[in-house]
PyMOL Python script that loads the backbone (N, CA, C, O; Angstrom):
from pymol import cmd

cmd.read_pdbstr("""\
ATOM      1  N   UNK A   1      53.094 129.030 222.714  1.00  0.00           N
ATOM      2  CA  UNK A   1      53.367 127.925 223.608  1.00  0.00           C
ATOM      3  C   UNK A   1      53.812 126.730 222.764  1.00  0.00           C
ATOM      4  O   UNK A   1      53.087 126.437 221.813  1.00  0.00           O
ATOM      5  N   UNK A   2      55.096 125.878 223.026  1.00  0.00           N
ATOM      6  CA  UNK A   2      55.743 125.041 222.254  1.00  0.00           C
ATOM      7  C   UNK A   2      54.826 123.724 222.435  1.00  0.00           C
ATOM      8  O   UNK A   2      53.672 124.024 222.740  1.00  0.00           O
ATOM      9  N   UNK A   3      55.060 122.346 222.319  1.00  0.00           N
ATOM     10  CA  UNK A   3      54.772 121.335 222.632  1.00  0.00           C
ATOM     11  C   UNK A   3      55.328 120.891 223.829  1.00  0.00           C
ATOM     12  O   UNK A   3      54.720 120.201 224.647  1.00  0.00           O
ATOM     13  N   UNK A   4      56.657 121.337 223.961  1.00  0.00           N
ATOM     14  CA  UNK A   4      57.499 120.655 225.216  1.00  0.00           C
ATOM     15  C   UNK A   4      56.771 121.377 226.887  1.00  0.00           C
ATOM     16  O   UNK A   4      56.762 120.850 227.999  1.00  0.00           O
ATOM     17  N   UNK A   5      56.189 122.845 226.408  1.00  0.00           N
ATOM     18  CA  UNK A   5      55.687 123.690 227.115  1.00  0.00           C
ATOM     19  C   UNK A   5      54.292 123.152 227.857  1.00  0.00           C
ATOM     20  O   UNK A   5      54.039 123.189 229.062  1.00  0.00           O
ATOM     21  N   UNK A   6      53.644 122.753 227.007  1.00  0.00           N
ATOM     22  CA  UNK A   6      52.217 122.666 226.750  1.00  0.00           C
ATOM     23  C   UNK A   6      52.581 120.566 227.362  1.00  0.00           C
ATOM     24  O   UNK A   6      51.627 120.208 228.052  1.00  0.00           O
ATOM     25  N   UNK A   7      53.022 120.089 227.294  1.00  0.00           N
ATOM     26  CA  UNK A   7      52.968 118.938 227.863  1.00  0.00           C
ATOM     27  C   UNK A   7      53.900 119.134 229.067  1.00  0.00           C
ATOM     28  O   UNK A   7      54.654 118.163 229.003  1.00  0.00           O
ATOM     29  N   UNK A   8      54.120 119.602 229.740  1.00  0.00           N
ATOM     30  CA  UNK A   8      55.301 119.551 231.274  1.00  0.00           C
ATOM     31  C   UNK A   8      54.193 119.771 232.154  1.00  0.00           C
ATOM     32  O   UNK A   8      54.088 118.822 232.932  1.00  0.00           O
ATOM     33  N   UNK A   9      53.309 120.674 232.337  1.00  0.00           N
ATOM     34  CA  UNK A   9      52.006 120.339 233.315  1.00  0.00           C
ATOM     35  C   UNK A   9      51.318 119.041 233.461  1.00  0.00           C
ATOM     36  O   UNK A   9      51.331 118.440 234.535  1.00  0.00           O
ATOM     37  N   UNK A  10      50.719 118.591 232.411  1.00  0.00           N
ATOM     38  CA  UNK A  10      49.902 117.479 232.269  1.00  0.00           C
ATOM     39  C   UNK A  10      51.222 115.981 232.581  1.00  0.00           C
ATOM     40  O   UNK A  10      50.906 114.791 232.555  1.00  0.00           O
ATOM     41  N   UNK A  11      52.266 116.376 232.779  1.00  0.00           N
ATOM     42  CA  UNK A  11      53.397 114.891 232.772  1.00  0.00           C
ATOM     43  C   UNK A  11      53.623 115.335 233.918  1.00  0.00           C
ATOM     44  O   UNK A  11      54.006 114.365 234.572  1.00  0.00           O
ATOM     45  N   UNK A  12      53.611 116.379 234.655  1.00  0.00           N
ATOM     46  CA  UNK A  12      54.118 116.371 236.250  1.00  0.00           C
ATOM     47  C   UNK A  12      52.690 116.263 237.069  1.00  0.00           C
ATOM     48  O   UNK A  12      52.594 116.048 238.277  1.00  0.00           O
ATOM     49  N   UNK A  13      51.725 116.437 236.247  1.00  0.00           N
ATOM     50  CA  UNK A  13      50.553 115.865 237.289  1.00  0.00           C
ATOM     51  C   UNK A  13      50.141 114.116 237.098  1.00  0.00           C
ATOM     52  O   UNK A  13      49.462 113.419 237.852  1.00  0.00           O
ATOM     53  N   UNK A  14      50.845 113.732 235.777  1.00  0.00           N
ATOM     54  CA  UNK A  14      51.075 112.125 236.047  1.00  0.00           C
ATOM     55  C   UNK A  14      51.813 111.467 236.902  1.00  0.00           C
ATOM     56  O   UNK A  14      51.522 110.407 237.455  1.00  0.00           O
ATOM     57  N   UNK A  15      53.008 112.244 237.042  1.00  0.00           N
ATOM     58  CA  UNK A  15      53.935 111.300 237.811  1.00  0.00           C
ATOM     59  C   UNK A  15      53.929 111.919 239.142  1.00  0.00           C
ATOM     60  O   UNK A  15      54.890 111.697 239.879  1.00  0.00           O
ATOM     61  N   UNK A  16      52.836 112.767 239.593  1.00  0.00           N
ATOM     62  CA  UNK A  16      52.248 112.939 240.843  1.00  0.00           C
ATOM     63  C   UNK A  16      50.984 111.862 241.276  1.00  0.00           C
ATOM     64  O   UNK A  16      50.925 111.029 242.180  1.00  0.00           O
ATOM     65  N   UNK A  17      50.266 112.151 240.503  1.00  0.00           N
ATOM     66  CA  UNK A  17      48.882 111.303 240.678  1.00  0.00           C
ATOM     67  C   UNK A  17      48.680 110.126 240.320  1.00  0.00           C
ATOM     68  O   UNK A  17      48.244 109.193 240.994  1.00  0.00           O
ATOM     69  N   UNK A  18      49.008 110.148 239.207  1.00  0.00           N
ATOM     70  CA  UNK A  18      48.270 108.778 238.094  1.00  0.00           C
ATOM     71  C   UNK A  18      49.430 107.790 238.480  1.00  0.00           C
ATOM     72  O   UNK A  18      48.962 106.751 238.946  1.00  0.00           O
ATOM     73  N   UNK A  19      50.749 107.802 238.428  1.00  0.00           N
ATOM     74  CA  UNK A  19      51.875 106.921 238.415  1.00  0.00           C
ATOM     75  C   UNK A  19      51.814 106.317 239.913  1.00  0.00           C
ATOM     76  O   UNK A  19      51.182 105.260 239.919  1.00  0.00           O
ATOM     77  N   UNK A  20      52.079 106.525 240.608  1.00  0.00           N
ATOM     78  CA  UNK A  20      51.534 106.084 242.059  1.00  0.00           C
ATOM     79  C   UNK A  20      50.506 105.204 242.439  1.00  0.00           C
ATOM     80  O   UNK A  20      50.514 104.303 243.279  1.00  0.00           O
ATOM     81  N   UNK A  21      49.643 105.596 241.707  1.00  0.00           N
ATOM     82  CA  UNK A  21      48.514 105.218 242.078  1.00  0.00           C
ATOM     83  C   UNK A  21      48.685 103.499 241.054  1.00  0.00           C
ATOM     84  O   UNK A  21      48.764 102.327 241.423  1.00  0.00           O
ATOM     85  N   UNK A  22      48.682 104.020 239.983  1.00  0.00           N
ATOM     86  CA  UNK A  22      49.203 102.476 238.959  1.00  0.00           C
ATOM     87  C   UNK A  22      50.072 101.533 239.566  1.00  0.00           C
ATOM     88  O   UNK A  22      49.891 100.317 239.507  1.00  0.00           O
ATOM     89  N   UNK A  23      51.146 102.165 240.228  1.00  0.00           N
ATOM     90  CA  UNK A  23      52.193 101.436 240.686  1.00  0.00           C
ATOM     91  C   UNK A  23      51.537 100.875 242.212  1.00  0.00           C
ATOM     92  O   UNK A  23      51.955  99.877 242.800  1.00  0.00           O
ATOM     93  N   UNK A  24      50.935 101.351 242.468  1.00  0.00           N
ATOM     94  CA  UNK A  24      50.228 100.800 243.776  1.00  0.00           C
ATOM     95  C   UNK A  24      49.491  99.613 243.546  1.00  0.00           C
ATOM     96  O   UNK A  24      49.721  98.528 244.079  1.00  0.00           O
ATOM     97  N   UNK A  25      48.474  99.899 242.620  1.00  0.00           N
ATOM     98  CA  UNK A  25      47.007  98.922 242.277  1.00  0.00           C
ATOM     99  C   UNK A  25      48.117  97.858 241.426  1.00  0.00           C
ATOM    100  O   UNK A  25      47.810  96.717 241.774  1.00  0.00           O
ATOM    101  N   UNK A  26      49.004  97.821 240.684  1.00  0.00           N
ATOM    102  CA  UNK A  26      49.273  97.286 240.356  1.00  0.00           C
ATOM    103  C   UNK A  26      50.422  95.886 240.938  1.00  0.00           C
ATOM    104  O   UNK A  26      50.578  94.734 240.533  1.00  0.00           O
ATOM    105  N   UNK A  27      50.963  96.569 241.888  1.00  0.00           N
ATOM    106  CA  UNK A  27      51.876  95.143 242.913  1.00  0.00           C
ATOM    107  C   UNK A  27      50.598  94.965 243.911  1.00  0.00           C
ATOM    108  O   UNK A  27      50.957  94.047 244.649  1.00  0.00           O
ATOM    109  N   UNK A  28      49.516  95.300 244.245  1.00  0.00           N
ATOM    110  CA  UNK A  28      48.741  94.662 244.800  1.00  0.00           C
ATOM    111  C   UNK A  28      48.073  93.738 244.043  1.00  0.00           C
ATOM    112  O   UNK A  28      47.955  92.540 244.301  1.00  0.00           O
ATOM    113  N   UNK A  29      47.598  94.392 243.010  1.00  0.00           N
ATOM    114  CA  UNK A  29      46.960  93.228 242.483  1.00  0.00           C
ATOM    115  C   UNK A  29      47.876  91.882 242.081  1.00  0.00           C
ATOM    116  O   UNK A  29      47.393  90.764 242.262  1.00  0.00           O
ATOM    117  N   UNK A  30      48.937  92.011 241.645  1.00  0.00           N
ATOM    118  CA  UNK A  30      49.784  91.192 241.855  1.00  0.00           C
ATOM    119  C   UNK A  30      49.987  89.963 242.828  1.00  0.00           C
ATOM    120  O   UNK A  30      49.910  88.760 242.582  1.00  0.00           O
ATOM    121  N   UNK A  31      50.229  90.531 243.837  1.00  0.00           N
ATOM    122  CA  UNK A  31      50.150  90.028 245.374  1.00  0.00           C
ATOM    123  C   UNK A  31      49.325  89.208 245.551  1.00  0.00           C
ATOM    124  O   UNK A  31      49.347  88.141 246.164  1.00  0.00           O
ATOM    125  N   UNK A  32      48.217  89.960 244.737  1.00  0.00           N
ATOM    126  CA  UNK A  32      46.761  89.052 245.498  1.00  0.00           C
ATOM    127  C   UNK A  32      46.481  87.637 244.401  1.00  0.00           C
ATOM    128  O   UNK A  32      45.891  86.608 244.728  1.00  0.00           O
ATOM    129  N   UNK A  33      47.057  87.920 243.109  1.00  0.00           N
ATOM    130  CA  UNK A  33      46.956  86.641 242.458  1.00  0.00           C
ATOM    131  C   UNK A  33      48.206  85.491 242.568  1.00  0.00           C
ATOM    132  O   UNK A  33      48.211  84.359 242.085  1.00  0.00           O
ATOM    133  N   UNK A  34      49.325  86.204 243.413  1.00  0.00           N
ATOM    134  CA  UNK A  34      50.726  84.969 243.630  1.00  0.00           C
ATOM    135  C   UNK A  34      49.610  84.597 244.917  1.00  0.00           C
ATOM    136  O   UNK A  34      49.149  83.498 244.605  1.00  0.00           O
ATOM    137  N   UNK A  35      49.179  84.902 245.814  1.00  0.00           N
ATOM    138  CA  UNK A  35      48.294  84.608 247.292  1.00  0.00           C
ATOM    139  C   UNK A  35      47.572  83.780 246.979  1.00  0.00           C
ATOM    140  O   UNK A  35      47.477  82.933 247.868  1.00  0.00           O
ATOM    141  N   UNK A  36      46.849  83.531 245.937  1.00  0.00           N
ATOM    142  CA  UNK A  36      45.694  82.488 245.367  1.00  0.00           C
ATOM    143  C   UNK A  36      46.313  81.416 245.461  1.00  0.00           C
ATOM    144  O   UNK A  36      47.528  81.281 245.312  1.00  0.00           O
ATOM    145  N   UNK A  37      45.301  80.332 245.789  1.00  0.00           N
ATOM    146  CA  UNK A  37      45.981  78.396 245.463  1.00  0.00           C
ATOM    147  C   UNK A  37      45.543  78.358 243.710  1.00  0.00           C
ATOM    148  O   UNK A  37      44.673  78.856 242.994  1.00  0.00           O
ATOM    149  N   UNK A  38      46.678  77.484 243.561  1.00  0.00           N
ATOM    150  CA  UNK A  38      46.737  77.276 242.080  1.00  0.00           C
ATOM    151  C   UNK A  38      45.579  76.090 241.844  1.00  0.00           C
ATOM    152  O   UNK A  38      44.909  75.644 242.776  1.00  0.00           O
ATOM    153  N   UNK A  39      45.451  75.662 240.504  1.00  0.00           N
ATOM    154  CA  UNK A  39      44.715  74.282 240.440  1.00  0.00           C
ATOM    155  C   UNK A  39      45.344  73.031 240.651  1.00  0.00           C
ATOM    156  O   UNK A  39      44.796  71.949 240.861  1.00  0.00           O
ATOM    157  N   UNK A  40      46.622  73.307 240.568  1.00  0.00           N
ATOM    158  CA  UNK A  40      47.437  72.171 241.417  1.00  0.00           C
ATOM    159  C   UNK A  40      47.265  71.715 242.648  1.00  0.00           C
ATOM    160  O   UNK A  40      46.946  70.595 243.047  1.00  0.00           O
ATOM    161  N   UNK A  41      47.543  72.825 243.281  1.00  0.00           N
ATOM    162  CA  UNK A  41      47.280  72.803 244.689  1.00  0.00           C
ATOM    163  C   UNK A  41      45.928  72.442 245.058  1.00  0.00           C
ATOM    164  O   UNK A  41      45.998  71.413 245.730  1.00  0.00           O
ATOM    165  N   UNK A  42      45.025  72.729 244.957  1.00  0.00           N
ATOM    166  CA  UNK A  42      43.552  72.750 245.001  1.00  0.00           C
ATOM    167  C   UNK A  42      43.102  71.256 244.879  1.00  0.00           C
ATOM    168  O   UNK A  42      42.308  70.841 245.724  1.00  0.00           O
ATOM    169  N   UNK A  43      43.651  70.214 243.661  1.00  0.00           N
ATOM    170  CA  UNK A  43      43.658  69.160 243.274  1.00  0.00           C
ATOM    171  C   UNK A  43      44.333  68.723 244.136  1.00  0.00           C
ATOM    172  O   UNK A  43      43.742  67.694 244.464  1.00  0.00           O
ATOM    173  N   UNK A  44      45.420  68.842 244.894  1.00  0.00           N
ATOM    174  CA  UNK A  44      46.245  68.201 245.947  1.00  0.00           C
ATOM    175  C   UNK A  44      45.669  68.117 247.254  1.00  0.00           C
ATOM    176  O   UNK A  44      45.746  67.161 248.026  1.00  0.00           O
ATOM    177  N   UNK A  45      44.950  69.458 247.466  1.00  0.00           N
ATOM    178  CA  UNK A  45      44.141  69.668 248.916  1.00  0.00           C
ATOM    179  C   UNK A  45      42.987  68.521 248.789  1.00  0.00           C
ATOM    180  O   UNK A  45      42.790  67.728 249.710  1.00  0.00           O
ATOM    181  N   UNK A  46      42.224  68.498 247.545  1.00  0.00           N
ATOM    182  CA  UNK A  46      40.905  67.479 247.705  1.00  0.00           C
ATOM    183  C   UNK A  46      41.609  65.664 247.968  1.00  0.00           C
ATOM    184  O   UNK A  46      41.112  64.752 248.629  1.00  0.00           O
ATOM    185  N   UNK A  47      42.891  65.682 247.165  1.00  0.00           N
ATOM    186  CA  UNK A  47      42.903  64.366 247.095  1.00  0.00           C
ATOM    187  C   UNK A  47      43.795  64.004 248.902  1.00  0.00           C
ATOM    188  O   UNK A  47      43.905  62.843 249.297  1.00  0.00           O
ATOM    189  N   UNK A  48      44.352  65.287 249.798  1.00  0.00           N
ATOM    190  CA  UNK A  48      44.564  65.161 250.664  1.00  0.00           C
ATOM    191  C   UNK A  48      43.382  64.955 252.041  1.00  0.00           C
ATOM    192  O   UNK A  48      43.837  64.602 253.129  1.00  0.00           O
ATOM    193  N   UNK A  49      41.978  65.186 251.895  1.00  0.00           N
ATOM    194  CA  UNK A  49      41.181  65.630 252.559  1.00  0.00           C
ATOM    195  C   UNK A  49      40.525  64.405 252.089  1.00  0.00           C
ATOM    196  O   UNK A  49      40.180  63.809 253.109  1.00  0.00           O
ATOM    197  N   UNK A  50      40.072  63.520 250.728  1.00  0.00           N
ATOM    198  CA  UNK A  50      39.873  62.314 250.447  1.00  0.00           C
ATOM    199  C   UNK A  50      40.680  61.085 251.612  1.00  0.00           C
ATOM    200  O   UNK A  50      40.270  60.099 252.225  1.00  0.00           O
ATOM    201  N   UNK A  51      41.971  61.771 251.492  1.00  0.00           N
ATOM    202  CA  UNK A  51      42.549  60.227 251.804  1.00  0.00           C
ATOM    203  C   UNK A  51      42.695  60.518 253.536  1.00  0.00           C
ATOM    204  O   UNK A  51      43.148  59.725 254.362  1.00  0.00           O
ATOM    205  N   UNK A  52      42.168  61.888 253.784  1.00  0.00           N
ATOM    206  CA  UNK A  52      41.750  62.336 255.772  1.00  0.00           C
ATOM    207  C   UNK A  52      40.565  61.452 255.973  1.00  0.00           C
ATOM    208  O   UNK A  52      40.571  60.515 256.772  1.00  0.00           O
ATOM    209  N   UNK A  53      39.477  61.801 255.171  1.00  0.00           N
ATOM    210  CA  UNK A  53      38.231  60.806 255.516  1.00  0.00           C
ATOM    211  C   UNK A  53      38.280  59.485 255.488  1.00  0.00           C
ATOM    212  O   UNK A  53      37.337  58.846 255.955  1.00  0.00           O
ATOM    213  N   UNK A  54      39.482  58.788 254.889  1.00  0.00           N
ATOM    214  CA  UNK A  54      39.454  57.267 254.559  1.00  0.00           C
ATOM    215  C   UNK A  54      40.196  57.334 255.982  1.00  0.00           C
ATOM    216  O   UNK A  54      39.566  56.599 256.742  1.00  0.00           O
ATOM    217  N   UNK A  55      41.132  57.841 256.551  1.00  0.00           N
ATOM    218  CA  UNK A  55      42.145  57.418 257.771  1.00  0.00           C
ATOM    219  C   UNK A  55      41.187  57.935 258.787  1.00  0.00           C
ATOM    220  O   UNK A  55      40.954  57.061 259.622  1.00  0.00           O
ATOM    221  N   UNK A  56      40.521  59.098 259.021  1.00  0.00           N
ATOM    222  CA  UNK A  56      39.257  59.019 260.065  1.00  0.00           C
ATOM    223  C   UNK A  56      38.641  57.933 260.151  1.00  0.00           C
ATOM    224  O   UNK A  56      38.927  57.290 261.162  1.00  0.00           O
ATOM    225  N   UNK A  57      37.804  57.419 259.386  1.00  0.00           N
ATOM    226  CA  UNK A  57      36.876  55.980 258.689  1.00  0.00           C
ATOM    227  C   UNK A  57      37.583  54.890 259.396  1.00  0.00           C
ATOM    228  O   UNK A  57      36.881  53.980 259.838  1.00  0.00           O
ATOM    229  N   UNK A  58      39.180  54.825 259.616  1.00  0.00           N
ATOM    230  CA  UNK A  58      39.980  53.450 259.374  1.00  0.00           C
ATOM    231  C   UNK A  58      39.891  53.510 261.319  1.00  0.00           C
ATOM    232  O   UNK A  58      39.421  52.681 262.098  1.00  0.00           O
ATOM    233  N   UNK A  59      40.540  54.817 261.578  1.00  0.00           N
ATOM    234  CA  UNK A  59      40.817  54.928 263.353  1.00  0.00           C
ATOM    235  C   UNK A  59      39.034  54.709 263.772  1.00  0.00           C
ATOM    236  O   UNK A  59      38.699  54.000 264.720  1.00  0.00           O
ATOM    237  N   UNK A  60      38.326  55.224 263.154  1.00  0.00           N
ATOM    238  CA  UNK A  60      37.115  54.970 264.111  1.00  0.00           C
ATOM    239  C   UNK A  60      36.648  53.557 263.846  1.00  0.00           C
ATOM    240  O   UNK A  60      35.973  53.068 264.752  1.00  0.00           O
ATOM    241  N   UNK A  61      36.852  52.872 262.881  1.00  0.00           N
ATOM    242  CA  UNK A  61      36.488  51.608 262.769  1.00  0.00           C
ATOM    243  C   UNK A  61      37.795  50.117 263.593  1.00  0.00           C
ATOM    244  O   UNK A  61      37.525  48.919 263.686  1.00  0.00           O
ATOM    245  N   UNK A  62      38.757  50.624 263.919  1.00  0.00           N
ATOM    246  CA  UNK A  62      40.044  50.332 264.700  1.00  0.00           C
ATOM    247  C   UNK A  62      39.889  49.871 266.253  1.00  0.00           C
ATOM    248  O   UNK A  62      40.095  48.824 266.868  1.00  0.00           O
ATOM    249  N   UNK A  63      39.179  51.863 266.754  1.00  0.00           N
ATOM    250  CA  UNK A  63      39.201  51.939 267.882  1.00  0.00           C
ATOM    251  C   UNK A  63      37.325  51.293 268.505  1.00  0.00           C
ATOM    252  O   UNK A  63      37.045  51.041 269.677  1.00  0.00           O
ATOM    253  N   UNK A  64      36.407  51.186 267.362  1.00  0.00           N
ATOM    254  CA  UNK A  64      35.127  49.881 267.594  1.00  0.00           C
ATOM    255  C   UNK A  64      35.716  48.574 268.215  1.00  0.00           C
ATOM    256  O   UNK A  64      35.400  47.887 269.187  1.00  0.00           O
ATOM    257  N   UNK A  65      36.753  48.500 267.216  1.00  0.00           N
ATOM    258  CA  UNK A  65      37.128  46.735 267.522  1.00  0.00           C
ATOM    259  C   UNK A  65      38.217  46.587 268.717  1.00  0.00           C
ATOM    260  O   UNK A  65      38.523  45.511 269.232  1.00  0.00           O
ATOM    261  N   UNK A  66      38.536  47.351 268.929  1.00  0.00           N
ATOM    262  CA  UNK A  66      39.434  47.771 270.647  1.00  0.00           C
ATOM    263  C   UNK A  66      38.685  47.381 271.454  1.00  0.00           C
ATOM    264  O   UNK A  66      38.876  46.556 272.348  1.00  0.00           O
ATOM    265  N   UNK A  67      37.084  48.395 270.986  1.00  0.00           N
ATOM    266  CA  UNK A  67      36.491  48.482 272.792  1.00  0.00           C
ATOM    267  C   UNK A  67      35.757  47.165 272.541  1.00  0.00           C
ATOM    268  O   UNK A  67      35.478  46.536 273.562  1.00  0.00           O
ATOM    269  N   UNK A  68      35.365  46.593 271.285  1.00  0.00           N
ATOM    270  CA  UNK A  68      34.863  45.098 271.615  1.00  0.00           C
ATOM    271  C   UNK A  68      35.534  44.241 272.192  1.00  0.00           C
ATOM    272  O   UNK A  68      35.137  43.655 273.200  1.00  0.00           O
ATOM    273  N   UNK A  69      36.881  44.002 271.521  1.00  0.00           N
ATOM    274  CA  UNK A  69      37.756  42.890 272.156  1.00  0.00           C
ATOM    275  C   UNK A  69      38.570  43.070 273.313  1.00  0.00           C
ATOM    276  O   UNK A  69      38.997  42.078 273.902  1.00  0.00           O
ATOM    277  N   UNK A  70      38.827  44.200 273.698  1.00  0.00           N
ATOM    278  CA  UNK A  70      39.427  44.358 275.053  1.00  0.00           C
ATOM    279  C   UNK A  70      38.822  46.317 274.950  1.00  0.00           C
ATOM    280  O   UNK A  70      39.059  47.275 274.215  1.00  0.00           O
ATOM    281  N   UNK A  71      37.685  45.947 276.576  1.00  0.00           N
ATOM    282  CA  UNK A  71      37.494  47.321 276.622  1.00  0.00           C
ATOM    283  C   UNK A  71      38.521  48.302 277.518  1.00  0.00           C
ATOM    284  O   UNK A  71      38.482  49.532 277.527  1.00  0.00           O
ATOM    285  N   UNK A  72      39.450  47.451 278.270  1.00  0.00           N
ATOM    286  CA  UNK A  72      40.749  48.345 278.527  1.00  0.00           C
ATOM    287  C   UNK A  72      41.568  49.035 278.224  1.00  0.00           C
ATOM    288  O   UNK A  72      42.369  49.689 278.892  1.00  0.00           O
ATOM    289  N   UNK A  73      41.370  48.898 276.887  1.00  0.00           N
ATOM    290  CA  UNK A  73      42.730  49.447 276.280  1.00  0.00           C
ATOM    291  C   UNK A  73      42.630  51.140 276.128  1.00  0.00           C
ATOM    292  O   UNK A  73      43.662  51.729 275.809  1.00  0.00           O
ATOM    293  N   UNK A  74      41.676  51.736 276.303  1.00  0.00           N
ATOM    294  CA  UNK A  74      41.825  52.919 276.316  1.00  0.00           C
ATOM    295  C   UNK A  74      42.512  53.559 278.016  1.00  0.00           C
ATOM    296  O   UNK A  74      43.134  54.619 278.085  1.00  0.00           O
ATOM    297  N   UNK A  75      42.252  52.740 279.141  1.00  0.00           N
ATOM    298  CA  UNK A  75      42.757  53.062 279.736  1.00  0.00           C
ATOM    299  C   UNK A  75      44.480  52.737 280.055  1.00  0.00           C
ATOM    300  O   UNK A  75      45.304  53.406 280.679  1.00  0.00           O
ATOM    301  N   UNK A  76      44.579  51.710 279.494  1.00  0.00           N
ATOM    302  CA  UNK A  76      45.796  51.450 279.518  1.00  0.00           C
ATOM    303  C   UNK A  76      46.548  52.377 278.528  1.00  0.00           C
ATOM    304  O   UNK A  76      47.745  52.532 278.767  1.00  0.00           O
ATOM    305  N   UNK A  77      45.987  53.068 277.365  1.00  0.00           N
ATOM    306  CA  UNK A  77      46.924  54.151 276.952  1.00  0.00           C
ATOM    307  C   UNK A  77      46.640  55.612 277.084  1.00  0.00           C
ATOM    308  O   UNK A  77      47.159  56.615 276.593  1.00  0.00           O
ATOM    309  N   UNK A  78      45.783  55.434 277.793  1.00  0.00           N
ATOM    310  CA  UNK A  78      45.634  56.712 278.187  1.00  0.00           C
ATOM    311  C   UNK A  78      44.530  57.385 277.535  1.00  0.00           C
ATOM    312  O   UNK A  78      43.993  58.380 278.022  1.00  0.00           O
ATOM    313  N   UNK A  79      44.277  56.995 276.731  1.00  0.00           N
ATOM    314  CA  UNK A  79      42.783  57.613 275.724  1.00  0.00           C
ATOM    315  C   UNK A  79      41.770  57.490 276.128  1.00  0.00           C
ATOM    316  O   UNK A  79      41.277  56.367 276.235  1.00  0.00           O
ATOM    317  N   UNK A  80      40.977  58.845 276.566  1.00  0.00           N
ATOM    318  CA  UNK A  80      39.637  58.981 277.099  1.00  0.00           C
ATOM    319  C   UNK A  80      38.554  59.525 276.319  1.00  0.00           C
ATOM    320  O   UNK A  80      38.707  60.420 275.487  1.00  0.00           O
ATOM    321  N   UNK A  81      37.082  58.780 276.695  1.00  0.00           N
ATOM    322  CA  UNK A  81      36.190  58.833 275.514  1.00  0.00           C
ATOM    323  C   UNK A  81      36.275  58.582 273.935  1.00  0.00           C
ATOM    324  O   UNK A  81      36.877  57.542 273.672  1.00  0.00           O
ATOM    325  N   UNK A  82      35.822  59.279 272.847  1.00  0.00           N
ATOM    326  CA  UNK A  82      36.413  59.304 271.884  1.00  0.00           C
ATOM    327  C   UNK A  82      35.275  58.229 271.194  1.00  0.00           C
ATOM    328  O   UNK A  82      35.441  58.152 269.977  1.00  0.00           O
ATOM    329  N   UNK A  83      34.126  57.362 271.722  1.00  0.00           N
ATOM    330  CA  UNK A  83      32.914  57.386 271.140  1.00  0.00           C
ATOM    331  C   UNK A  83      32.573  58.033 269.694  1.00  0.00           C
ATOM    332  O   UNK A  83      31.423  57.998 269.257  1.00  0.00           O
TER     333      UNK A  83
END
""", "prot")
cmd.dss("prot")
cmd.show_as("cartoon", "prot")
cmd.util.cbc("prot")
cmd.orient("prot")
């Protein structure tokens, strides 16, 4: 039995089994690390969600001084509850 002989079994049960399977696990795993937020992003989301709580903070402290100085104004634009 030659070398070329003796390796053609064991290379056609790679590129049955083993190659497939690599090529599979491998663009998935892929996939799944382009899918991840970077630390850029991540740093962008907190400083976006920082500056949500300051503009929540600003409308609820806005719409206090509405209903003190004129408690109409929610009906005049249409905005109900919100306490």
């Amino acid at each position: 039995m030659t070398i070329p002989e003796f390796l053609f079994v064991p290379s056609i049960l790679f590129m049955i089994f083993v190659a497939p399977a690599w090529v599979v696990l491998h663009y998935r795993s892929r996939r799944r690390a382009e899918s991840s937020i970077s630390e850029h992003e991540l740093m962008q989301l907190e400083e976006l969600l920082a500056k949500l709580d300051k503009m929540s903070d600003r409308v609820a402290t806005l719409e206090k001084i509405l209903d003190e100085r004129s408690p109409s104004w929610r009906a005049q634009t249409g905005t109900e509850g919100g306490k």
